[in-house]
Backbone as numpy.savetxt, mean C-alpha at the origin, in Angstrom:
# Nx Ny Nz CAx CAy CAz Cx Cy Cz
3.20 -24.99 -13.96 2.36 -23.82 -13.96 3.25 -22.57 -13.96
2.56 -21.88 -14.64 3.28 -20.15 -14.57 2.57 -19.33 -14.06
3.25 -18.34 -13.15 2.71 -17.27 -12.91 2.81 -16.14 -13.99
1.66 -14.97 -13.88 1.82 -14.25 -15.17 1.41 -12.64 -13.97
2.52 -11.98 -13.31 1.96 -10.69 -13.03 0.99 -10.09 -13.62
0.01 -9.34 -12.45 -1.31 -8.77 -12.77 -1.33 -7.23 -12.34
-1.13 -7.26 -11.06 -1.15 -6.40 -10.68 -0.87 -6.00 -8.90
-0.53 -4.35 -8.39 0.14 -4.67 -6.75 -1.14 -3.39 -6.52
-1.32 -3.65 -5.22 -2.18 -2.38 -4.72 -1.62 -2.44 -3.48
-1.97 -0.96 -2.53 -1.50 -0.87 -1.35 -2.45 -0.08 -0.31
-2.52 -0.94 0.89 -3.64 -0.23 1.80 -2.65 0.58 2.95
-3.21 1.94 3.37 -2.68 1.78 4.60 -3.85 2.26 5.90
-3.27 1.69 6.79 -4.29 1.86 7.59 -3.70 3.37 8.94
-4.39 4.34 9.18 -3.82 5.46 9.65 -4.99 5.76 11.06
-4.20 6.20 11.84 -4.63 6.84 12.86 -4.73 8.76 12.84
-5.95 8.96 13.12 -5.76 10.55 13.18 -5.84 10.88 14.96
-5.47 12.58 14.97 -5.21 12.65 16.47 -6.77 12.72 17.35
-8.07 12.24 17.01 -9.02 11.99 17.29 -9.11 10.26 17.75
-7.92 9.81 17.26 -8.10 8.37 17.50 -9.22 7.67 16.48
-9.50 8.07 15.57 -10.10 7.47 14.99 -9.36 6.98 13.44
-9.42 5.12 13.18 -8.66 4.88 12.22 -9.64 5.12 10.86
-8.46 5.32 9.71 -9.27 5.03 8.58 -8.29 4.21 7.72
-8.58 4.28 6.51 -7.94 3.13 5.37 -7.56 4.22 4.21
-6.72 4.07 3.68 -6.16 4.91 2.45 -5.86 3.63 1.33
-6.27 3.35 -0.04 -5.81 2.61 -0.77 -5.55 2.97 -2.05
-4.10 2.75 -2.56 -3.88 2.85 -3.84 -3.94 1.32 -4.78
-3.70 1.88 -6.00 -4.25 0.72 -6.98 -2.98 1.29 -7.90
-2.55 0.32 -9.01 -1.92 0.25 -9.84 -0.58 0.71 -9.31
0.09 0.63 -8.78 1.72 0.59 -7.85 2.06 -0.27 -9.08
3.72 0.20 -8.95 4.73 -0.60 -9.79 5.10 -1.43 -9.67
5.42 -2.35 -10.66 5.40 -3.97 -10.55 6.94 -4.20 -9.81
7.66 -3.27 -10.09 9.09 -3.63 -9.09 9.24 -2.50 -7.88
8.53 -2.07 -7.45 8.35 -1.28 -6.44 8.97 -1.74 -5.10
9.79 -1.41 -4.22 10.22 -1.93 -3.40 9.93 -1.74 -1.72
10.09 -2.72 -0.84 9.69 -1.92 0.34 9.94 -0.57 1.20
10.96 -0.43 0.54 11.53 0.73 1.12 10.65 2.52 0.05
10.63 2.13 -0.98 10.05 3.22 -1.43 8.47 3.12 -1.08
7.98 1.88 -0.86 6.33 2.05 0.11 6.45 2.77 1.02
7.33 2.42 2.14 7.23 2.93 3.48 7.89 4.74 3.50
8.28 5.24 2.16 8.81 6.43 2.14 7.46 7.48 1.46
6.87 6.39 0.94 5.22 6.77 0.34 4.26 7.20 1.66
4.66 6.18 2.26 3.73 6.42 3.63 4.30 7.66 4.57
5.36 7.50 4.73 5.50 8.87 4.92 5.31 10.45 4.47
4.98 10.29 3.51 4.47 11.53 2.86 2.99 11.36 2.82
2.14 10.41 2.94 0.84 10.63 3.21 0.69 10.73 4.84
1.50 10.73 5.51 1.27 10.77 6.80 1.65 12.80 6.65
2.58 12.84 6.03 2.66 14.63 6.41 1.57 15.42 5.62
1.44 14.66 4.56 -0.18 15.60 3.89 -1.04 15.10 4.57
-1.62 14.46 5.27 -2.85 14.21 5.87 -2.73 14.63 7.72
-0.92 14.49 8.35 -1.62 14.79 9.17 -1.60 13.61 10.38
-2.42 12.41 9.74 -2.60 10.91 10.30 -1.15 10.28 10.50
-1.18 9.17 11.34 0.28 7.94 11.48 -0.48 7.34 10.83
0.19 6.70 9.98 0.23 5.53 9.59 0.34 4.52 10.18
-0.49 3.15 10.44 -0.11 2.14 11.89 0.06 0.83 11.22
-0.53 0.73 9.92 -0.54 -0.69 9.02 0.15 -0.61 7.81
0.64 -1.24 6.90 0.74 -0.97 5.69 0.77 -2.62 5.08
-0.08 -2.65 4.27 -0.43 -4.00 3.38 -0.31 -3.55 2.21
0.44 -4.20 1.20 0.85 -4.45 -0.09 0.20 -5.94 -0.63
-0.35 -5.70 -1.72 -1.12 -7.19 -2.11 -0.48 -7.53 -3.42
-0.33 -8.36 -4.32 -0.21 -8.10 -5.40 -0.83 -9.65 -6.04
-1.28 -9.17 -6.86 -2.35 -10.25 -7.47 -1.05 -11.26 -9.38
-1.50 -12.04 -8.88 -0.89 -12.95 -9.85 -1.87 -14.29 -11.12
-1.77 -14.07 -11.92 -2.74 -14.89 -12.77 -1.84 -16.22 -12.78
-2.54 -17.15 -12.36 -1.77 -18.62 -13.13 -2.23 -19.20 -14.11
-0.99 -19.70 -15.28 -1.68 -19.68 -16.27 -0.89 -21.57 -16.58
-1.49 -22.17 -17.05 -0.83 -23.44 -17.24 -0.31 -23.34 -19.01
């Protein structure tokens, strides 16, 4: 069997200073994207928004194809 890349998306999950969490998700992220440039992503949505960031999930979806 082969795998055939599809596609990566990324959630993060953030705390604001109300204590209340929410979810931020992107779609279509780069297929060689690395952990270190996620977690430098998250940092800049943490200074435009404000929120910590407390989760970060990366998914990436794969077709198998025989």
């Amino acid at each position: 069997m082969e795998k055939q890349w599809t596609k990566k998306a990324l959630r993060l999950t953030t705390i604001n200073a109300d204590a209340i969490d929410g979810h931020r998700s992107f779609s279509s992220i780069g297929k060689n994207v690395d952990d270190q440039k996620v977690i430098d992503f998250s940092k800049i949505v943490e200074k435009l928004t404000g929120d910590d960031v407390k989760f970060i999930a990366v998914t990436e979806v794969n077709q198998l194809a025989e």
